[in-house]
PDB file of N, CA, C and O in Angstrom, chain B, residues numbered from 101:
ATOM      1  N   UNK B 101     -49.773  15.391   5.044  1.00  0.00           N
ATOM      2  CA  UNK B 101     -48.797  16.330   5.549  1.00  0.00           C
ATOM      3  C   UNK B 101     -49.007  17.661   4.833  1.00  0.00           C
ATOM      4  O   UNK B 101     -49.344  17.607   3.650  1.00  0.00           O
ATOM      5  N   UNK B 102     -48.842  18.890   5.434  1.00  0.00           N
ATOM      6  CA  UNK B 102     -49.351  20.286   4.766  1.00  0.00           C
ATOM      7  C   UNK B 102     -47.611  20.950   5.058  1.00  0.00           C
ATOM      8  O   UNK B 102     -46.777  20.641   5.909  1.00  0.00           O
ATOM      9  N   UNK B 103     -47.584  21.723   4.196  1.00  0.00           N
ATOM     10  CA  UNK B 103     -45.850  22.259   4.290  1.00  0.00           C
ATOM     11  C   UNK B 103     -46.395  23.678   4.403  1.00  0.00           C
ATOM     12  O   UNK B 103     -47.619  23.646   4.531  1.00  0.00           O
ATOM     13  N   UNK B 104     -45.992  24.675   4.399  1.00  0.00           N
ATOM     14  CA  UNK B 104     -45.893  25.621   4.877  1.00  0.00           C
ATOM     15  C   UNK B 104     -44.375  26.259   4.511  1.00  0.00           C
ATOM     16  O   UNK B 104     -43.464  26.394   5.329  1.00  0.00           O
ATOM     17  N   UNK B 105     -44.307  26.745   2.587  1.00  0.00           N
ATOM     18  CA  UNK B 105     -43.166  27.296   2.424  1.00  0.00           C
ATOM     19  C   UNK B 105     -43.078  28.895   2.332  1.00  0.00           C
ATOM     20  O   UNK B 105     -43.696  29.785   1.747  1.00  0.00           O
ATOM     21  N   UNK B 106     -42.076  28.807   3.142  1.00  0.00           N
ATOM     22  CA  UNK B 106     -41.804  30.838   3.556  1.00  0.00           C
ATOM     23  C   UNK B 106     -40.059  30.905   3.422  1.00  0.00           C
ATOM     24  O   UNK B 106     -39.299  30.016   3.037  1.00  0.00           O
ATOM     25  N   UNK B 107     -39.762  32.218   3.863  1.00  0.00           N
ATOM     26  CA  UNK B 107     -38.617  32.627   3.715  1.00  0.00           C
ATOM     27  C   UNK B 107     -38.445  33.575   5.031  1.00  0.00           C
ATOM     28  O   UNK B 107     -39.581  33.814   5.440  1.00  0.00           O
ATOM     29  N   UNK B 108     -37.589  34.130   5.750  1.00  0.00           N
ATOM     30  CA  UNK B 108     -38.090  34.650   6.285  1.00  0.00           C
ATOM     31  C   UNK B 108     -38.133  35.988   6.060  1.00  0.00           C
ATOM     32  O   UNK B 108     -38.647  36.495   7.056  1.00  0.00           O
ATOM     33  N   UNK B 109     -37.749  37.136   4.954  1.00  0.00           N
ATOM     34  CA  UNK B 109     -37.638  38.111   4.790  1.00  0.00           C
ATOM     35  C   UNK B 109     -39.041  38.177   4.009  1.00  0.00           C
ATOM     36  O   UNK B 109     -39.202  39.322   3.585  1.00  0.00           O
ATOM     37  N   UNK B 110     -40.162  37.286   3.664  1.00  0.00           N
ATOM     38  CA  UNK B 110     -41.490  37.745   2.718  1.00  0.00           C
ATOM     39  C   UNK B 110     -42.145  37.615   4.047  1.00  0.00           C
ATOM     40  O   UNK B 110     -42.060  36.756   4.925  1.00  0.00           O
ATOM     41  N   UNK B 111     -43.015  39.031   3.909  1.00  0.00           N
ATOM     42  CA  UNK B 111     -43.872  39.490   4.441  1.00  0.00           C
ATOM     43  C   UNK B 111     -44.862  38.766   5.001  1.00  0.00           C
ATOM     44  O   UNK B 111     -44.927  38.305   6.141  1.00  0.00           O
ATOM     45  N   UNK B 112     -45.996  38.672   3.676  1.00  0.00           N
ATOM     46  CA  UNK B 112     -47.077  37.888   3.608  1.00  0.00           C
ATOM     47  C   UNK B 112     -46.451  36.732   4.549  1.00  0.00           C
ATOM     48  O   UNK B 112     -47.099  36.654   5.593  1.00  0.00           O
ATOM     49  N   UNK B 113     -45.480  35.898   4.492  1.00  0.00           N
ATOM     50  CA  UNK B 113     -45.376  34.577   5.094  1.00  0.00           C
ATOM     51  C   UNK B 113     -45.286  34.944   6.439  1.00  0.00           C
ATOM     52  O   UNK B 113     -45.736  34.043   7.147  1.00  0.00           O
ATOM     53  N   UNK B 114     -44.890  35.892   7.065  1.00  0.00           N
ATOM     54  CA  UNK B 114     -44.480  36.196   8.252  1.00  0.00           C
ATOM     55  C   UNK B 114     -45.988  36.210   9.298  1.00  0.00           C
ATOM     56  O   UNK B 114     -46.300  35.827  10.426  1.00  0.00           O
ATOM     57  N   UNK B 115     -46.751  37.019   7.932  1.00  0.00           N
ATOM     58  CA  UNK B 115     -48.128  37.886   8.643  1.00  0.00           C
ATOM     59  C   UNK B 115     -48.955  36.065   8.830  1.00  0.00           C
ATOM     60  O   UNK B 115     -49.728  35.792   9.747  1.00  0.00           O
ATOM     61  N   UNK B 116     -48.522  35.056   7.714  1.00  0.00           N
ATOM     62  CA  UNK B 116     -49.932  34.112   7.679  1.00  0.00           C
ATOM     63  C   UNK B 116     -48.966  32.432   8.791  1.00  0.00           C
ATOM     64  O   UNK B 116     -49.339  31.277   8.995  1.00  0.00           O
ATOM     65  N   UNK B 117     -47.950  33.054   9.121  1.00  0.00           N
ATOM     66  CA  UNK B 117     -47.333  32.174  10.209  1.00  0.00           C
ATOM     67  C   UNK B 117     -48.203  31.913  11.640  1.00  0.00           C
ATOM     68  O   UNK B 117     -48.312  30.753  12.038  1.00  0.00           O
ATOM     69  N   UNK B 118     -48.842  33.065  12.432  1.00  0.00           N
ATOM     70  CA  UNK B 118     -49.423  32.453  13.033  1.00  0.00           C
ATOM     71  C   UNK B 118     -50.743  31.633  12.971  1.00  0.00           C
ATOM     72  O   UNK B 118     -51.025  30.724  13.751  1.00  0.00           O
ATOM     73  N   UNK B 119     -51.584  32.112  11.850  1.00  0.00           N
ATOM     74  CA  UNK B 119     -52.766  31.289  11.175  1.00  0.00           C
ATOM     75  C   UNK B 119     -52.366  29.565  11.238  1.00  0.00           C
ATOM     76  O   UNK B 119     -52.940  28.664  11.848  1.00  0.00           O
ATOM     77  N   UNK B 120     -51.221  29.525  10.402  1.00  0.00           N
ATOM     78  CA  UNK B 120     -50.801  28.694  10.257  1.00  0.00           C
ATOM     79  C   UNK B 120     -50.829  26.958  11.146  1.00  0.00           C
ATOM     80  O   UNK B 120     -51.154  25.776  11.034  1.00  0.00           O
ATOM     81  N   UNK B 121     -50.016  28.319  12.310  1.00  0.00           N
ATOM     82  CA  UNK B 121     -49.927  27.424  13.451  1.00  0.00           C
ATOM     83  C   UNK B 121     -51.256  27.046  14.186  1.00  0.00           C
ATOM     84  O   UNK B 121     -51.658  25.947  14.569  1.00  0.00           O
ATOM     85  N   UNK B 122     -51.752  28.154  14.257  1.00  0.00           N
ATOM     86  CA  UNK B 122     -53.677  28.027  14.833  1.00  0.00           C
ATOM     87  C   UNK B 122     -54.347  26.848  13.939  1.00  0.00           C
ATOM     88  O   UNK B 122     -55.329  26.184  14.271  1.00  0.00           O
ATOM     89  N   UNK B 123     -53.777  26.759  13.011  1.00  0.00           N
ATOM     90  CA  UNK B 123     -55.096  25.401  12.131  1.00  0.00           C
ATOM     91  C   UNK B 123     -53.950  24.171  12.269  1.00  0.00           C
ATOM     92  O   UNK B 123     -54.390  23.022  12.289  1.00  0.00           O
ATOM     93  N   UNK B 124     -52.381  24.392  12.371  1.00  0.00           N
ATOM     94  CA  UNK B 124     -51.718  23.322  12.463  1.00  0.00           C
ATOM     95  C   UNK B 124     -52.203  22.694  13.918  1.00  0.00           C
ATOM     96  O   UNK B 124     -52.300  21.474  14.046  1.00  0.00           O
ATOM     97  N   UNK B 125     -52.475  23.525  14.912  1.00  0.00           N
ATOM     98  CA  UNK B 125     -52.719  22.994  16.419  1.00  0.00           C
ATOM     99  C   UNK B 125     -54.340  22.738  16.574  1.00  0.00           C
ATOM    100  O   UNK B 125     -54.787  22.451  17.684  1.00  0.00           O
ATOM    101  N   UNK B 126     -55.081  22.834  15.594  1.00  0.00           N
ATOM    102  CA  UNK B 126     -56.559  22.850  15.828  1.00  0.00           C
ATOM    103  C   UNK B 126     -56.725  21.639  14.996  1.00  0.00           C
ATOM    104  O   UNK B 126     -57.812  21.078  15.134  1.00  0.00           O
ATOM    105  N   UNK B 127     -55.801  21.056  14.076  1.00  0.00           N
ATOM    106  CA  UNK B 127     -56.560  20.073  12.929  1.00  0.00           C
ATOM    107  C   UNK B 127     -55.215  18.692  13.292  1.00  0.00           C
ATOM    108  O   UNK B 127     -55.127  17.671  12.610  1.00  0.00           O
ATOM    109  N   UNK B 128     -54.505  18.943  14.226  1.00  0.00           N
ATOM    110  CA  UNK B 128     -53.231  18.139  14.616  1.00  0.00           C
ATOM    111  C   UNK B 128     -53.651  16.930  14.486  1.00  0.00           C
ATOM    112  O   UNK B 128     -52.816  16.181  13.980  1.00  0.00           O
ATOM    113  N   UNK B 129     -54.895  16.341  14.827  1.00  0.00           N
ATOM    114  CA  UNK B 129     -54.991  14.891  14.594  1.00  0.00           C
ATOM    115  C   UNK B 129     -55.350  14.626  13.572  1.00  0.00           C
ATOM    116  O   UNK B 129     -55.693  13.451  13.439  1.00  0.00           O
ATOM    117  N   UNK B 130     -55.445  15.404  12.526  1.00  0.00           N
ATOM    118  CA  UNK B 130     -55.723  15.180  10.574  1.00  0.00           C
ATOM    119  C   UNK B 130     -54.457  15.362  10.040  1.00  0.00           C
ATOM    120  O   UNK B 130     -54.146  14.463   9.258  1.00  0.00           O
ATOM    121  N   UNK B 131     -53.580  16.270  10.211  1.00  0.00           N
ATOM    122  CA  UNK B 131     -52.327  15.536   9.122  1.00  0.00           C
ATOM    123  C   UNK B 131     -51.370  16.348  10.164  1.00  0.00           C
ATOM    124  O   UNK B 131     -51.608  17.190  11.030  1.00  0.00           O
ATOM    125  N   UNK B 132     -50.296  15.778   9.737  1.00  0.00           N
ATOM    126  CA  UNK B 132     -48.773  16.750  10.101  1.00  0.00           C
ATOM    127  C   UNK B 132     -48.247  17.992   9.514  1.00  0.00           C
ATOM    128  O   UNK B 132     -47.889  17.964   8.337  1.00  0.00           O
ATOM    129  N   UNK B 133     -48.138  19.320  10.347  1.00  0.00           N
ATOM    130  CA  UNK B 133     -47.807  19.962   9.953  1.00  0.00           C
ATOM    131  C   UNK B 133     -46.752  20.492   9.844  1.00  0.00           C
ATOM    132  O   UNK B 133     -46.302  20.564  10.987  1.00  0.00           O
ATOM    133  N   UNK B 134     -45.646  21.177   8.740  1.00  0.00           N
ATOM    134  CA  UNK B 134     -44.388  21.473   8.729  1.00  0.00           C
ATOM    135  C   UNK B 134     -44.364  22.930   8.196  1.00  0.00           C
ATOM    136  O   UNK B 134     -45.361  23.525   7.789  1.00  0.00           O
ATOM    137  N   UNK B 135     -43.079  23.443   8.249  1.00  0.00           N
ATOM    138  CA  UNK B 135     -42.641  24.618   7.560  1.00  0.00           C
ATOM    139  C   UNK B 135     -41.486  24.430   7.234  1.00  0.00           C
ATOM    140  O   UNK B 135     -40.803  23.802   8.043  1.00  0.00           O
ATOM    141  N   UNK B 136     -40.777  24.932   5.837  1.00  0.00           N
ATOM    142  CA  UNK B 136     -39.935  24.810   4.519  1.00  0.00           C
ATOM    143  C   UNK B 136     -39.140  26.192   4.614  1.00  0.00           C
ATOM    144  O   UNK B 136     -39.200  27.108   3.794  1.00  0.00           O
ATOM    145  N   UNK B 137     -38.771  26.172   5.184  1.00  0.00           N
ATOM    146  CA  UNK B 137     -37.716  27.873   4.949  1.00  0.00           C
ATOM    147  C   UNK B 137     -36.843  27.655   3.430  1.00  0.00           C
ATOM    148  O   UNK B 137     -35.823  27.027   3.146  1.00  0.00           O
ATOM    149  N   UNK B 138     -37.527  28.267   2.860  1.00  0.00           N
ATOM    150  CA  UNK B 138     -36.973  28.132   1.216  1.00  0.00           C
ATOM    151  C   UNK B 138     -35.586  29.162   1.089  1.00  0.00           C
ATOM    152  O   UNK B 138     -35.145  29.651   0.049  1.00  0.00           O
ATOM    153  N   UNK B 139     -35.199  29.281   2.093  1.00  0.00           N
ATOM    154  CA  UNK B 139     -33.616  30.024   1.724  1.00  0.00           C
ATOM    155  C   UNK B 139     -32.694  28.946   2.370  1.00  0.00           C
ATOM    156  O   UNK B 139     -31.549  28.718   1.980  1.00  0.00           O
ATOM    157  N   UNK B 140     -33.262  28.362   3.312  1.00  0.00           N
ATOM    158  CA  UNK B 140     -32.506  27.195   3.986  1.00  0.00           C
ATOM    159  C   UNK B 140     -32.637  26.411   3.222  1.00  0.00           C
ATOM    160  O   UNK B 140     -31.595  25.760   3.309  1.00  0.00           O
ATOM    161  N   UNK B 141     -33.337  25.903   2.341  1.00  0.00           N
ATOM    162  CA  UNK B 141     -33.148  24.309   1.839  1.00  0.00           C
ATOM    163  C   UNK B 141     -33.664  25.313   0.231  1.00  0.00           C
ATOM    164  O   UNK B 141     -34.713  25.948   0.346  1.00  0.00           O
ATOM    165  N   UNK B 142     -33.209  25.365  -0.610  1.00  0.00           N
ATOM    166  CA  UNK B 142     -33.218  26.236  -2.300  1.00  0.00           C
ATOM    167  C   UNK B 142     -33.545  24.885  -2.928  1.00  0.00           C
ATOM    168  O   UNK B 142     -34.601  24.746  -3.545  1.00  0.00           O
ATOM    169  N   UNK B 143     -32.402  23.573  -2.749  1.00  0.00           N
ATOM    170  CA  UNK B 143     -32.532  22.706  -3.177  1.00  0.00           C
ATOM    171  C   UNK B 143     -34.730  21.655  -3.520  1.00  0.00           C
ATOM    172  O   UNK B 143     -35.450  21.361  -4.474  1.00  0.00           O
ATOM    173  N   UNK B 144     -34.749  21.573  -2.304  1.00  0.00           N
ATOM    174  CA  UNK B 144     -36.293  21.263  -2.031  1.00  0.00           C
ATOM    175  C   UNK B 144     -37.216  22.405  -2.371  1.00  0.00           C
ATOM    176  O   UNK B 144     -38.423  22.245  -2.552  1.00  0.00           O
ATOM    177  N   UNK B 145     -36.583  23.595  -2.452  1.00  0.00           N
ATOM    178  CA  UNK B 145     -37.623  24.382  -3.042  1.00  0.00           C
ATOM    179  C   UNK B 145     -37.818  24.523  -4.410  1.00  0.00           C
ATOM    180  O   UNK B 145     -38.911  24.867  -4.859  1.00  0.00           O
ATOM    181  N   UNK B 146     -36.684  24.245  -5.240  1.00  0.00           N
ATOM    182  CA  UNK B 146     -36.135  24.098  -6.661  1.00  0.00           C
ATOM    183  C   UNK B 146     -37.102  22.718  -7.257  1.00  0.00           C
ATOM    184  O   UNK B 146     -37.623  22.527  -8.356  1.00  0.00           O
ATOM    185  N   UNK B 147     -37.078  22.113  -6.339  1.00  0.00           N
ATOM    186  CA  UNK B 147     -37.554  20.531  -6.485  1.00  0.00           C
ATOM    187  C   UNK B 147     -38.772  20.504  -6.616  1.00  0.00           C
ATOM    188  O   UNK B 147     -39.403  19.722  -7.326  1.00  0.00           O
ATOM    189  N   UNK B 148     -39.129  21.224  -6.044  1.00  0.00           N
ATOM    190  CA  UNK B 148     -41.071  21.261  -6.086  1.00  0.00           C
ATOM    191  C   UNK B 148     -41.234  22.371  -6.899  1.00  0.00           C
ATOM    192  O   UNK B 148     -42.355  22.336  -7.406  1.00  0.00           O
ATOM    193  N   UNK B 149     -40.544  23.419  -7.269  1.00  0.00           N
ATOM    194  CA  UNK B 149     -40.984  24.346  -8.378  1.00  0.00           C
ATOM    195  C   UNK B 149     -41.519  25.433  -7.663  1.00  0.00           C
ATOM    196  O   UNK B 149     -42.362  26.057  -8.308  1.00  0.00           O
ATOM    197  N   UNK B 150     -41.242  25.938  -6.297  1.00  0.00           N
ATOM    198  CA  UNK B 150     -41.783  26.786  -5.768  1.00  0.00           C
ATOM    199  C   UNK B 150     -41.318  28.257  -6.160  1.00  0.00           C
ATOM    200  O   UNK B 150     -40.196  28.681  -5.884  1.00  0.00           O
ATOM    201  N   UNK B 151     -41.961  28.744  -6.605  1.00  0.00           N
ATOM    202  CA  UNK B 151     -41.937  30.462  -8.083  1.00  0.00           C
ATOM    203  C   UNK B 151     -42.438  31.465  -6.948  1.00  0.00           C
ATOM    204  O   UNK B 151     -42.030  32.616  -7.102  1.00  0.00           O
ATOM    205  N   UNK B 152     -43.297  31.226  -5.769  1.00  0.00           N
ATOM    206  CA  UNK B 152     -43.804  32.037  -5.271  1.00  0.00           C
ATOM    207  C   UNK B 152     -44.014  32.004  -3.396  1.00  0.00           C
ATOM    208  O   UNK B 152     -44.105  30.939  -2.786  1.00  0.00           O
ATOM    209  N   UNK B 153     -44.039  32.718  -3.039  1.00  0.00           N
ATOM    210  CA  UNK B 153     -44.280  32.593  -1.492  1.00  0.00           C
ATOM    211  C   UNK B 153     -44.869  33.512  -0.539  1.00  0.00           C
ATOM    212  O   UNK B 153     -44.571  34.694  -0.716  1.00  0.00           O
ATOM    213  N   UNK B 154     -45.764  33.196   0.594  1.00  0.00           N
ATOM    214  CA  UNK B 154     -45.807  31.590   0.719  1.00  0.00           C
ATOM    215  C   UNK B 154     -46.081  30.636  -0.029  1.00  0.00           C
ATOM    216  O   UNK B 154     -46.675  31.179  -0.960  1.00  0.00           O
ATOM    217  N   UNK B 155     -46.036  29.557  -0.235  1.00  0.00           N
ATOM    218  CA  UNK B 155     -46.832  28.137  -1.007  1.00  0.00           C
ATOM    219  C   UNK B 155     -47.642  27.361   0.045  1.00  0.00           C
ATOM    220  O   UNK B 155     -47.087  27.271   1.140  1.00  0.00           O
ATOM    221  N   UNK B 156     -48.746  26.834  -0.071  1.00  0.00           N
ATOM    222  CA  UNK B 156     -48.965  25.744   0.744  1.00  0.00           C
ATOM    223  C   UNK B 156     -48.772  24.261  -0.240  1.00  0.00           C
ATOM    224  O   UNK B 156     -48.880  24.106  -1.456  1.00  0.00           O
ATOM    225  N   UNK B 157     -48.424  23.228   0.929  1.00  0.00           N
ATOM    226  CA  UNK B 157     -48.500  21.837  -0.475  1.00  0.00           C
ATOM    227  C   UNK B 157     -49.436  20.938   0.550  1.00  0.00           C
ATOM    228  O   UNK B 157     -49.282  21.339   1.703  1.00  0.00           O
ATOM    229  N   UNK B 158     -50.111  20.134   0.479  1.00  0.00           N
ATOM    230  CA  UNK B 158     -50.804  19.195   0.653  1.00  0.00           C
ATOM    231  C   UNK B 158     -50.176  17.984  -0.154  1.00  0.00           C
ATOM    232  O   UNK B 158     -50.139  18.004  -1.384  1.00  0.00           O
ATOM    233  N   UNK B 159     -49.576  16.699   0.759  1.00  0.00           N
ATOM    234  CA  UNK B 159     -48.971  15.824   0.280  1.00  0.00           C
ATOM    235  C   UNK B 159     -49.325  14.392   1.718  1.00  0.00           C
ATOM    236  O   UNK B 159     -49.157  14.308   2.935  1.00  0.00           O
ATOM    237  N   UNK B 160     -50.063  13.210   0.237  1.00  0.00           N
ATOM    238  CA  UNK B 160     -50.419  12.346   0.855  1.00  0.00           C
ATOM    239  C   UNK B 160     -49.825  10.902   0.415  1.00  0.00           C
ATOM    240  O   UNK B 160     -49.674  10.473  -0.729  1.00  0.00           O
ATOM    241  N   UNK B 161     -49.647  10.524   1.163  1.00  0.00           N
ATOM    242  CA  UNK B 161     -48.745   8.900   1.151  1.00  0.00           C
ATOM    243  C   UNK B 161     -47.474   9.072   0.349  1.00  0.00           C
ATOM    244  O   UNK B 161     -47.284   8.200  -0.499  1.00  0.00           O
ATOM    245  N   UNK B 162     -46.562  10.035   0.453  1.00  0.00           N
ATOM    246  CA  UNK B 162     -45.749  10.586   0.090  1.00  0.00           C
ATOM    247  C   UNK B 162     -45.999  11.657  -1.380  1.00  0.00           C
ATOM    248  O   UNK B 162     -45.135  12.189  -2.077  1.00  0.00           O
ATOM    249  N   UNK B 163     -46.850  11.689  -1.453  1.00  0.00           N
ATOM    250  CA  UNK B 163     -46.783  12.206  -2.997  1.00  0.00           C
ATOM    251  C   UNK B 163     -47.740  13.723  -3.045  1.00  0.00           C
ATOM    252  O   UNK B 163     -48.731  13.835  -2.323  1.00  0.00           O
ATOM    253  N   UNK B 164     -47.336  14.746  -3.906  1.00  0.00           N
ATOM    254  CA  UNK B 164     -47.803  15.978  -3.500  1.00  0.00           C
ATOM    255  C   UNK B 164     -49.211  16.308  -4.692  1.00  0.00           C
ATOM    256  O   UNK B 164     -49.235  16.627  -5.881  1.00  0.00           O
ATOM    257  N   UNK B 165     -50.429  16.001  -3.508  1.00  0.00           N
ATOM    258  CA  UNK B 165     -51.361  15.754  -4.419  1.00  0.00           C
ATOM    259  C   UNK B 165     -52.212  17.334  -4.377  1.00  0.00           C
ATOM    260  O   UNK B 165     -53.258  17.305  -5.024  1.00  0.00           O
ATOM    261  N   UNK B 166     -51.841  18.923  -3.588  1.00  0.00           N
ATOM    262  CA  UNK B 166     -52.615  19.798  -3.807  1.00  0.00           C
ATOM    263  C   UNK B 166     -51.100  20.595  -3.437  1.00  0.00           C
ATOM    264  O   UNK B 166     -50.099  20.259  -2.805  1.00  0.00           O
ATOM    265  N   UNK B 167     -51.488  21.741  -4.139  1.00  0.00           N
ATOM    266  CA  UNK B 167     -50.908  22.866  -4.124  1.00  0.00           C
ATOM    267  C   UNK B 167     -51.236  24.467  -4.052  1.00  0.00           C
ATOM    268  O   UNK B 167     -52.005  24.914  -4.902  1.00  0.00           O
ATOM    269  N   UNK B 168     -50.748  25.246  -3.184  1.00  0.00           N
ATOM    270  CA  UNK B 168     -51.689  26.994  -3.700  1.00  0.00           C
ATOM    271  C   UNK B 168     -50.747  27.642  -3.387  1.00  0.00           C
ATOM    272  O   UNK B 168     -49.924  27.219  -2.575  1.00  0.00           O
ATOM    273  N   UNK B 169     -50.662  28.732  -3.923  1.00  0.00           N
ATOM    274  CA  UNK B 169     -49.770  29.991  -3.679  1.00  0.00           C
ATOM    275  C   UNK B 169     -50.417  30.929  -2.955  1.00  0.00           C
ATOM    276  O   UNK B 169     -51.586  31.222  -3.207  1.00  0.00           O
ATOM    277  N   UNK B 170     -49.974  31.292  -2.334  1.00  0.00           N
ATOM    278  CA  UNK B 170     -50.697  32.458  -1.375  1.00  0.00           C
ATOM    279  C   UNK B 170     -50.870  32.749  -0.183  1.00  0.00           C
ATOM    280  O   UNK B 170     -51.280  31.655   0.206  1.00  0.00           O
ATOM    281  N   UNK B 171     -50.874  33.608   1.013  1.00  0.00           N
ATOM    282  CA  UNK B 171     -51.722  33.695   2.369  1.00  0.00           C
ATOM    283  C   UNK B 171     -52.792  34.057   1.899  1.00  0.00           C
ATOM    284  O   UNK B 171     -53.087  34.910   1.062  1.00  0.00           O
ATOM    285  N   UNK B 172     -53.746  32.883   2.882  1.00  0.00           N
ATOM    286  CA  UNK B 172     -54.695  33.137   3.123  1.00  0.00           C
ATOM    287  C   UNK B 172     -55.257  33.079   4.054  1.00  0.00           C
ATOM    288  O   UNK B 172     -54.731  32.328   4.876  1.00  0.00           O
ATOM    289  N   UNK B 173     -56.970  33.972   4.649  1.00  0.00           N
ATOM    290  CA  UNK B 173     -57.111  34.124   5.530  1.00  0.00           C
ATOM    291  C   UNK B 173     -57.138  32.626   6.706  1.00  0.00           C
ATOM    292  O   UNK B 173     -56.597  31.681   6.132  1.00  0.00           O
ATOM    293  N   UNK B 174     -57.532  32.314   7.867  1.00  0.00           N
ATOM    294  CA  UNK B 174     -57.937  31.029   8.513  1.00  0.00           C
ATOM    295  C   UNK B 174     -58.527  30.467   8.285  1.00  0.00           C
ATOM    296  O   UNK B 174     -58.307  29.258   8.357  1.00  0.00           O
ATOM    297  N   UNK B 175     -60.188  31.195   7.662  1.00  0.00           N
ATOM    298  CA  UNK B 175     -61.382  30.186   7.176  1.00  0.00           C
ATOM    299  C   UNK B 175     -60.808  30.065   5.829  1.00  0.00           C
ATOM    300  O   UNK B 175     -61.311  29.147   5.181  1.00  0.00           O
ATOM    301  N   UNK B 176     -59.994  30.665   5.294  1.00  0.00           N
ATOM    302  CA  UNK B 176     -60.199  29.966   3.520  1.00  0.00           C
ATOM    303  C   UNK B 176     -58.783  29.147   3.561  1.00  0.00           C
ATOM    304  O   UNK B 176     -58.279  28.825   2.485  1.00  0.00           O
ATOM    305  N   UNK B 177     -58.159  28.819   4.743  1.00  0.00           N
ATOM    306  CA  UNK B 177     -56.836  28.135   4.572  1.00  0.00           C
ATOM    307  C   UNK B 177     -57.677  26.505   4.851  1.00  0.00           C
ATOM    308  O   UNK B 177     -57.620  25.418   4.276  1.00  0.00           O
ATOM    309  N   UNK B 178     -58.388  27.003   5.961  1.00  0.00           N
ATOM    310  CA  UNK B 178     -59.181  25.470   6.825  1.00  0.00           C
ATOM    311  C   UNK B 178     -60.203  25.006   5.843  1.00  0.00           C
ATOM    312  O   UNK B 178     -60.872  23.986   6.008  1.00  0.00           O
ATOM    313  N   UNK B 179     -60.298  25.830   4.775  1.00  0.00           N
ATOM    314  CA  UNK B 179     -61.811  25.411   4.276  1.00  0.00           C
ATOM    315  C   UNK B 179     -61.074  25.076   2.525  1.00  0.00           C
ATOM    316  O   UNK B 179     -61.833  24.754   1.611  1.00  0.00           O
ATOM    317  N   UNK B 180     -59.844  25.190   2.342  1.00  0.00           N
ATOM    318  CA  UNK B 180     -59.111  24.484   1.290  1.00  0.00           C
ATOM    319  C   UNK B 180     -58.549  22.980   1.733  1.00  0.00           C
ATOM    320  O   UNK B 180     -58.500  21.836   1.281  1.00  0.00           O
ATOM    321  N   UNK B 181     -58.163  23.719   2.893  1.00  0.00           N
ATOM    322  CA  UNK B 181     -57.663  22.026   3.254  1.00  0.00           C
ATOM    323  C   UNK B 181     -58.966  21.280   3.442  1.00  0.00           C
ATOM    324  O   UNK B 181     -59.177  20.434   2.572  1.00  0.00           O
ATOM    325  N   UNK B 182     -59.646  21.370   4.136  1.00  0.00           N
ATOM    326  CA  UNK B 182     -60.912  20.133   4.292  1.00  0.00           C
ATOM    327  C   UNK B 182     -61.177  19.727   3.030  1.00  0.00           C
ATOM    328  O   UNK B 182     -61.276  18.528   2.767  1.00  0.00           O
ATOM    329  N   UNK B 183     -61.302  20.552   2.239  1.00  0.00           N
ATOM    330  CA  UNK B 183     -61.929  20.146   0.607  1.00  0.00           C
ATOM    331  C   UNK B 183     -61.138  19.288  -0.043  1.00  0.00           C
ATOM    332  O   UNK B 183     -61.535  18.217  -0.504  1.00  0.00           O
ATOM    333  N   UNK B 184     -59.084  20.041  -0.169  1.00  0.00           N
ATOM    334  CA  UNK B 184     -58.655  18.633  -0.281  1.00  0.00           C
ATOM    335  C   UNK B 184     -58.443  17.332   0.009  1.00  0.00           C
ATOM    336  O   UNK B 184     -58.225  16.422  -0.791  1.00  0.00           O
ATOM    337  N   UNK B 185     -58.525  17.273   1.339  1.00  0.00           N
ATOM    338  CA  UNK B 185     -58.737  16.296   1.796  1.00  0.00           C
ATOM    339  C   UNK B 185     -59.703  14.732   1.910  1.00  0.00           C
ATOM    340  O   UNK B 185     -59.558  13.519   2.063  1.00  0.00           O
ATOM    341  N   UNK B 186     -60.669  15.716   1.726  1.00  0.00           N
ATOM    342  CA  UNK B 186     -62.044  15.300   1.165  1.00  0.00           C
ATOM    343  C   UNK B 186     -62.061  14.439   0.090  1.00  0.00           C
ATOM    344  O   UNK B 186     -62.706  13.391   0.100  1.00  0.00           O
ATOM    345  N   UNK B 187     -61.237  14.906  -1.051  1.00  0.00           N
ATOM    346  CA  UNK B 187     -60.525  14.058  -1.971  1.00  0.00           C
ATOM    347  C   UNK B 187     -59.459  12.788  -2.212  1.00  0.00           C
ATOM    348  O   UNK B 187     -58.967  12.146  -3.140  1.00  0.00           O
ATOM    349  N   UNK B 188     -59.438  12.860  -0.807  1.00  0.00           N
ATOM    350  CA  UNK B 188     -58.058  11.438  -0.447  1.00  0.00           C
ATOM    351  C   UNK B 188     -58.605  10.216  -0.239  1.00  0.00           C
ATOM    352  O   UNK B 188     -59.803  10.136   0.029  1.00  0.00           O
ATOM    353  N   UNK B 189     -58.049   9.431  -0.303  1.00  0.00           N
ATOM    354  CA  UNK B 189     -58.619   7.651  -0.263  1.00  0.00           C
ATOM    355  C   UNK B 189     -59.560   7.537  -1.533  1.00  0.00           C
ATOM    356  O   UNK B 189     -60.109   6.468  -1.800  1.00  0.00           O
TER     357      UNK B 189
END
């Protein structure tokens, strides 16, 4: 599962929302994708320690095994995730 935490008043998250969705709808049969509105839920954002935004999390069999801060472009969002992934099982 890949989260996708934003707010909606940060920028950057606004600008890397449709990327987002382009690799969430291009990679749909590799994991589930979500988005975290960190003003709506403070609690879950408090919980994971999120200091910065956007965040991406990469989280497998419940447990949150990659993390990054930042937008980034499409190829370096698709080409982090494959790598973590790569790492699972």
């Amino acid at each position: 599962m890949v989260v996708d935490c934003w707010a909606p008043w940060c920028g950057p998250c606004l600008n890397f929302a449709p990327t987002f969705s382009e690799v969430a709808a291009e990679m749909s049969t590799e994991a589930i994708f979500l988005k975290l509105d960190t003003e709506a839920n403070q609690q879950t954002a408090a919980r994971f320690q999120i200091r910065s935004i956007p965040t991406l999390m990469l989280f497998y069999q419940g447990k949150l095994v990659a993390q990054m801060a930042g937008a980034l472009p499409k190829h370096q969002f698709q080409e982090w995730l494959r790598e973590e992934m790569s790492k699972l099982d």
